[in-house]
C-alpha positions as CSV (number, residue, x, y, z in Angstrom):
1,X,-39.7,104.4,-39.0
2,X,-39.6,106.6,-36.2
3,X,-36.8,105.9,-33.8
4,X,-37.4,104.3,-30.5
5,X,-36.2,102.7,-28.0
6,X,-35.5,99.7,-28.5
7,X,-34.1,96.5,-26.7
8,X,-32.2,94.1,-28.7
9,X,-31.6,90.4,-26.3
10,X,-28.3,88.5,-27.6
11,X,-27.3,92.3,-28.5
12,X,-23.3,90.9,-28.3
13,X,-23.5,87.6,-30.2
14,X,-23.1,87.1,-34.3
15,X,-26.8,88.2,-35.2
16,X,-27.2,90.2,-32.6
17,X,-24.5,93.2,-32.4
18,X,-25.0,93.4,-36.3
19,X,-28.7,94.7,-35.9
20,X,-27.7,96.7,-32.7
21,X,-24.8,98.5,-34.8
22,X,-27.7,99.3,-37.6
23,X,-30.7,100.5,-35.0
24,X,-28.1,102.9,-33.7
25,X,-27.3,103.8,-37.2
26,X,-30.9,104.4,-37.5
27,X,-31.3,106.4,-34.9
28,X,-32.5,104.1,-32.4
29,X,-32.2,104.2,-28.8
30,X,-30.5,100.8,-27.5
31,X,-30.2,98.8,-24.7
32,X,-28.7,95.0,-25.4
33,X,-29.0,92.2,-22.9
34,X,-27.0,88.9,-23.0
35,X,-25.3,86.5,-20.5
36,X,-22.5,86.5,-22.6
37,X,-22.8,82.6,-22.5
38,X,-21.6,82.9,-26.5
39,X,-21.8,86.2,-26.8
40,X,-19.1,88.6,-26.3
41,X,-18.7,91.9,-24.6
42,X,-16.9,94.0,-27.2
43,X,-19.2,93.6,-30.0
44,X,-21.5,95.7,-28.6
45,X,-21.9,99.4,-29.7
46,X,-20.5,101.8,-27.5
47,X,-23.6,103.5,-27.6
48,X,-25.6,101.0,-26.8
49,X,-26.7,100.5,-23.4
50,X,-25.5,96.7,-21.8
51,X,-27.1,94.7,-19.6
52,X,-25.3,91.3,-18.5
53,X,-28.7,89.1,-17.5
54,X,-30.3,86.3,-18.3
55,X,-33.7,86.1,-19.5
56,X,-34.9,83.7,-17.1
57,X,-32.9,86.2,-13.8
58,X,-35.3,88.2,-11.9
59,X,-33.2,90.7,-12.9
60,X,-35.1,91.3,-16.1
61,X,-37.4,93.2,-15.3
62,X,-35.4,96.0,-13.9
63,X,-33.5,96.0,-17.5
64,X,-37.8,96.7,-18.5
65,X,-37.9,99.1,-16.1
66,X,-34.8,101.3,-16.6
67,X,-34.9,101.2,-20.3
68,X,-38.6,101.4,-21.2
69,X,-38.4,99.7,-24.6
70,X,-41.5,100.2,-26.8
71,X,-39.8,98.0,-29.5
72,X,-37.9,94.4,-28.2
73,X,-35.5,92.2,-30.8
74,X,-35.5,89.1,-29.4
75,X,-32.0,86.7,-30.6
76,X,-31.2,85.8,-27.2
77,X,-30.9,81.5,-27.5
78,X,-29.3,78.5,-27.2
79,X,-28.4,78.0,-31.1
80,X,-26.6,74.4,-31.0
81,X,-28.7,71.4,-32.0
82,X,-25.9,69.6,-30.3
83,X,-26.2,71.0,-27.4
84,X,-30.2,70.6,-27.6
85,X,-29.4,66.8,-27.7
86,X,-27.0,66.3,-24.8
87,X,-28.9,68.9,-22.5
88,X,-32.7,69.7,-24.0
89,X,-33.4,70.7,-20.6
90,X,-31.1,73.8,-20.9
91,X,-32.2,73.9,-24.5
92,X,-35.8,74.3,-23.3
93,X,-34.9,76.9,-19.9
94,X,-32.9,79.0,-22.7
95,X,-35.3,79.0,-25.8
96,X,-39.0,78.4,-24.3
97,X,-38.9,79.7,-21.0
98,X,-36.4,82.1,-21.5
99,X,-38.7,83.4,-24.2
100,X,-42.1,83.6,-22.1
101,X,-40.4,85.2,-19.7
102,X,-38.9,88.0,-21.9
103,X,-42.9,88.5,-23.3
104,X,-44.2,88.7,-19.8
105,X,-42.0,91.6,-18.9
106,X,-43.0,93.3,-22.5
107,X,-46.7,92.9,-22.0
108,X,-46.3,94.2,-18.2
109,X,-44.3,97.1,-19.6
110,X,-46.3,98.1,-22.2
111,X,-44.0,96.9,-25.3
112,X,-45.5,98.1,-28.5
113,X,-44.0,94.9,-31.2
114,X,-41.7,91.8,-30.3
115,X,-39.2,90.9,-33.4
116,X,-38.7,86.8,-32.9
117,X,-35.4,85.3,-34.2
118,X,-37.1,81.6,-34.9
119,X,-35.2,78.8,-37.4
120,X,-36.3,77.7,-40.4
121,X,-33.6,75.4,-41.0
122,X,-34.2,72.7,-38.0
123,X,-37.9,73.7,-37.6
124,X,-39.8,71.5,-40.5
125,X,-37.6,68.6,-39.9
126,X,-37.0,66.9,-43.7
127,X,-39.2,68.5,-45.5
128,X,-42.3,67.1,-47.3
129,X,-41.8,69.4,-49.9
130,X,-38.7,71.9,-51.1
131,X,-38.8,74.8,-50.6
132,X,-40.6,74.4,-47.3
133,X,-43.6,77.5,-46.9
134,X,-44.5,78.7,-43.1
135,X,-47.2,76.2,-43.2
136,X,-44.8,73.1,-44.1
137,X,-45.5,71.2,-41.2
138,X,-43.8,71.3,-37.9
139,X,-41.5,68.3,-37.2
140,X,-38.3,68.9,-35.8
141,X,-35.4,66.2,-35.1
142,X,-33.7,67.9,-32.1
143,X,-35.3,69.6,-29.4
144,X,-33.4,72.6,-30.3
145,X,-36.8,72.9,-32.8
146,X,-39.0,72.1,-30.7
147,X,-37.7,74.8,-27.9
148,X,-37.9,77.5,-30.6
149,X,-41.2,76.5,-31.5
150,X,-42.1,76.5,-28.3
151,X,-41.0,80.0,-28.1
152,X,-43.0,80.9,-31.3
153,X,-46.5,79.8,-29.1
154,X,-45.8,81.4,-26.0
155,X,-45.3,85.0,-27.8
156,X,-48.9,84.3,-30.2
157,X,-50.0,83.0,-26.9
158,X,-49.4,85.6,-24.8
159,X,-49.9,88.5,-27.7
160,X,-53.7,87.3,-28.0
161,X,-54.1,88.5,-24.1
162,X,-52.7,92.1,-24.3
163,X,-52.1,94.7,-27.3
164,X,-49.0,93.5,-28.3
165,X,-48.1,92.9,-32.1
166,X,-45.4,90.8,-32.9
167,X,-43.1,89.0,-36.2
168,X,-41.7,85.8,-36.5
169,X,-39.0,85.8,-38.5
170,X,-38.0,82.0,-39.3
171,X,-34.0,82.0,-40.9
172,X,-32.0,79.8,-42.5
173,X,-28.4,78.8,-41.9
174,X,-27.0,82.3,-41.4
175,X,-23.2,83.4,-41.9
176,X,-20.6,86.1,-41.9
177,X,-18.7,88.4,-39.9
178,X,-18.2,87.6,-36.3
179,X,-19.9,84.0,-36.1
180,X,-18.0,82.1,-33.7
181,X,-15.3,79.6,-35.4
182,X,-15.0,77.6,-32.5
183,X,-18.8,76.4,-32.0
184,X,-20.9,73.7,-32.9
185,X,-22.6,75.4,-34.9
186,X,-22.0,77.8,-38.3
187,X,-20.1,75.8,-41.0
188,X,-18.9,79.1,-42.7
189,X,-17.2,80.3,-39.9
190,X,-15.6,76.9,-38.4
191,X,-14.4,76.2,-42.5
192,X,-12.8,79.4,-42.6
193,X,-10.9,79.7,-39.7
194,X,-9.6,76.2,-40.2
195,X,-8.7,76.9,-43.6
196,X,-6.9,80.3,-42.8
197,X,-4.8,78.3,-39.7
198,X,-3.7,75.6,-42.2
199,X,-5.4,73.0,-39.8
200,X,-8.0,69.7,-41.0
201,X,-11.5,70.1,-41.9
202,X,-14.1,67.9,-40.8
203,X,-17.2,67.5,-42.9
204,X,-19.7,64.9,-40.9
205,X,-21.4,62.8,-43.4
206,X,-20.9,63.1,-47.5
207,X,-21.0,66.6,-47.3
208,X,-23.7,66.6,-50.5
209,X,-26.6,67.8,-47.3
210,X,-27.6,71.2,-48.1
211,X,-28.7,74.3,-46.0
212,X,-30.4,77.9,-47.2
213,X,-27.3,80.1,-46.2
214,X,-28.3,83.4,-45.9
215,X,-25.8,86.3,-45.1
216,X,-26.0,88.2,-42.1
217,X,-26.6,91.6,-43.6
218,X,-30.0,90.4,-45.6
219,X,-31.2,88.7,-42.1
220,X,-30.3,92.3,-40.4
221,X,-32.3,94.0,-43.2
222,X,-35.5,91.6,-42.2
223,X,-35.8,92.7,-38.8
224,X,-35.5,96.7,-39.6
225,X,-38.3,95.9,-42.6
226,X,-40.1,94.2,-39.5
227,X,-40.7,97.3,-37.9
228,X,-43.0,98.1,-40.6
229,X,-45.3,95.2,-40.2
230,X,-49.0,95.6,-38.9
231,X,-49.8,92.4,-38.5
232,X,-48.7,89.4,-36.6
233,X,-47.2,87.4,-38.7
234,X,-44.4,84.2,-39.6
235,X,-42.3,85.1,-42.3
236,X,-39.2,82.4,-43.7
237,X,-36.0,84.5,-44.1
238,X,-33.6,82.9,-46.5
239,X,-32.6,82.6,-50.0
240,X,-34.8,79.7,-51.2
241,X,-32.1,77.4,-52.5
242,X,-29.7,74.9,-51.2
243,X,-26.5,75.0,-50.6
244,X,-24.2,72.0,-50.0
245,X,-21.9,71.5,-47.4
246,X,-19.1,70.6,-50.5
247,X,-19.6,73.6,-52.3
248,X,-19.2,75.9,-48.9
249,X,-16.0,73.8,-48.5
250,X,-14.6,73.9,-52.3
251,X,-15.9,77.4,-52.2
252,X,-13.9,78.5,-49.2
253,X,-11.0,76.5,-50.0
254,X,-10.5,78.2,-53.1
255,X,-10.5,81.8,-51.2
256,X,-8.6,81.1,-48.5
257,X,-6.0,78.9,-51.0
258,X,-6.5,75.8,-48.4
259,X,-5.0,72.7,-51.0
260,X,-6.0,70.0,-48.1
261,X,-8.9,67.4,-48.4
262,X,-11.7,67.2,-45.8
263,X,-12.2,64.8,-43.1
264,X,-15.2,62.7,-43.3
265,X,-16.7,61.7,-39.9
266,X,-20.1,60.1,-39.3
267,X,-23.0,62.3,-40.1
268,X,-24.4,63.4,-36.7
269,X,-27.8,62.8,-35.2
270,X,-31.0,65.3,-35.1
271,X,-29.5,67.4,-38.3
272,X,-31.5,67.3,-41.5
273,X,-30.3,66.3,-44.8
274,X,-31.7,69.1,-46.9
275,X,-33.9,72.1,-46.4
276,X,-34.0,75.3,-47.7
277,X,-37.4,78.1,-47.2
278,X,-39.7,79.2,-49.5
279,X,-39.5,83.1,-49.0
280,X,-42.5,84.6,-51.4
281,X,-43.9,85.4,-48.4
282,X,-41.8,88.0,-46.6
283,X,-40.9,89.4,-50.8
284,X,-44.7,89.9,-51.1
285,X,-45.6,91.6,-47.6
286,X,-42.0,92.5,-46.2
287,X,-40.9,93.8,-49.5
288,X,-37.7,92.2,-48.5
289,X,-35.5,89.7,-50.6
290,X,-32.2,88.3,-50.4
291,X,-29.5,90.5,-52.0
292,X,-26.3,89.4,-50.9
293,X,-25.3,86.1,-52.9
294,X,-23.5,83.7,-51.8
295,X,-20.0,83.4,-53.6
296,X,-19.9,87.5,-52.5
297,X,-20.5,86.5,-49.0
298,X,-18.2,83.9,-48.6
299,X,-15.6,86.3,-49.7
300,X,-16.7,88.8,-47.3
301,X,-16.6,86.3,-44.5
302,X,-13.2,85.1,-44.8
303,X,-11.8,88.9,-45.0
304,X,-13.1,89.3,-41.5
305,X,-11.2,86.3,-40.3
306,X,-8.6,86.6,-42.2
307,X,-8.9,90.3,-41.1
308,X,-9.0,88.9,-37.2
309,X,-6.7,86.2,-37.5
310,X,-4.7,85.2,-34.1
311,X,-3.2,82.3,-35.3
312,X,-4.0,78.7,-35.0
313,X,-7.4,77.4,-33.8
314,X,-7.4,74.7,-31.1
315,X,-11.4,73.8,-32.2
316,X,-12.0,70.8,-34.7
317,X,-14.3,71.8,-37.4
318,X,-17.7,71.2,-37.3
319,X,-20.7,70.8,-39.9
């Protein structure tokens, strides 16, 4: 790789400010973008360049035209399949037009390669088959799939009109340091900092649903391999097993030495039961695979909170 500039959009949430704290590692030139909707402020590099705008403002594409980005990371989104359910039309302002909105500006500026954040894990719907490949079809239970699908055909859409190149990368249920604990969203992180404060866990449904959790480092290691890509391609990103909701919880329970029984609330709609990715794909062209297990990450994800505890949480825990 030979360091650019580079534009990285959600640059201060979870996903985000990890890869914008490794492209300046790198060597990278970096502006971040983000509303700061979920995002926050202070996890962006101080060396990073920050823009508070939405992808849908006008003010976009003076961020374009200041910065001149040849390379764009795009992990800007509305994450919560919640949220997609009681307001799709935000979902789909946020994830789809948000999205073809950001790929107009990079194909007027002259944007060399697009990096999409995309979901695996609410993408496929139940799966027909486990693990699910890229071509598992598309059937989503919350239009917080459908608006990153959406996404997903406006940048090949757009890409086949210009010189623009482009990788999809399709994750599972990520974790780790600085997910938000007080979300909808992001069992690891809600578990953990309800553990650590002493307070009730609530696990919606038998808890025996599994998810491909995939640590945040291997998912930041993805889109740096991305770079390297020459063609335009869709690539799963996760560890290609499940993971139940119980053993995150017994798991966590036993580093945090929480001694209290979960909560069992009514599973809740537009969530799937069990999926987890086939990723031969992005081991045979990406040369990347997954290399952080999952007992290790766990334990790295409840020294950070435990690390940046304040004291009691107010949120209930979510699955």
């Amino acid at each position: 790789m030979t360091p650019s500039k580079v534009l990285v959009t959600g640059g201060a949430g979870f996903i985000g400010s990890h890869l914008v704290d490794r492209l300046v590692q790198e060597g990278f030139r970096v502006a971040t973008l983000d509303n700061l909707r979920t995002g926050r402020r202070d996890n962006v590099h101080p060396e990073a360049a920050f823009y508070d705008t939405d992808l849908c403002s006008s003010d976009l594409d003076q961020v374009f035209r200041q910065e001149k980005p040849e390379i764009v990371f795009h992990l800007a989104a509305q994450t919560s399949v919640i949220r997609s359910l009681e307001n799709p039309e935000d979902d789909a302002r946020a994830n789809a037009l948000g999205t073809a909105n950001l790929v107009q500006r990079c194909i007027e500026h002259g944007v060399q390669r697009v990096v999409y954040s995309s979901t695996g894990g609410a993408m496929y719907g139940e799966p027909q088959h486990l693990p699910c490949r890229e071509d598992h079809p598309i059937a989503p239970l919350a239009p917080y799939g459908v608006s990153k699908y959406g996404g997903e055909l406006y940048l090949s859409c757009f890409a086949s009109m210009a010189d623009l190149k482009y990788t999809v990368l399709r994750y599972g249920n990520v974790y780790g340091p600085r997910q938000d604990p007080y979300g909808e969203a992001g069992v690891v992180a809600i578990f953990s900092k309800r553990m650590l404060d002493g307070a009730e866990v609530i696990v919606y449904g038998d808890g025996a649903q599994e998810r491909d959790f995939i640590y945040v480092g291997d998912i930041i290691e993805a889109n740096v391999l991305a770079l390297n890509e020459q063609k335009n391609e869709v690539y799963n990103i996760g560890t290609g097993e499940g993971g139940s909701v119980n053993t995150i919880f017994e798991e966590l329970a036993r580093l945090t030495g929480y001694d209290r029984a979960p909560r069992h609330d009514p599973p809740r709609a537009g969530e799937v039961y069990k999926v987890y990715l086939d990723v031969a794909k992005a081991r045979r062209e990406l040369g990347w695979a997954p290399s952080v297990s999952l007992k290790s990450g766990l334990a790295l994800t409840v020294q950070y909170f435990r690390d940046h505890s304040t004291g009691a949480g107010e949120s209930a825990a979510r699955e």
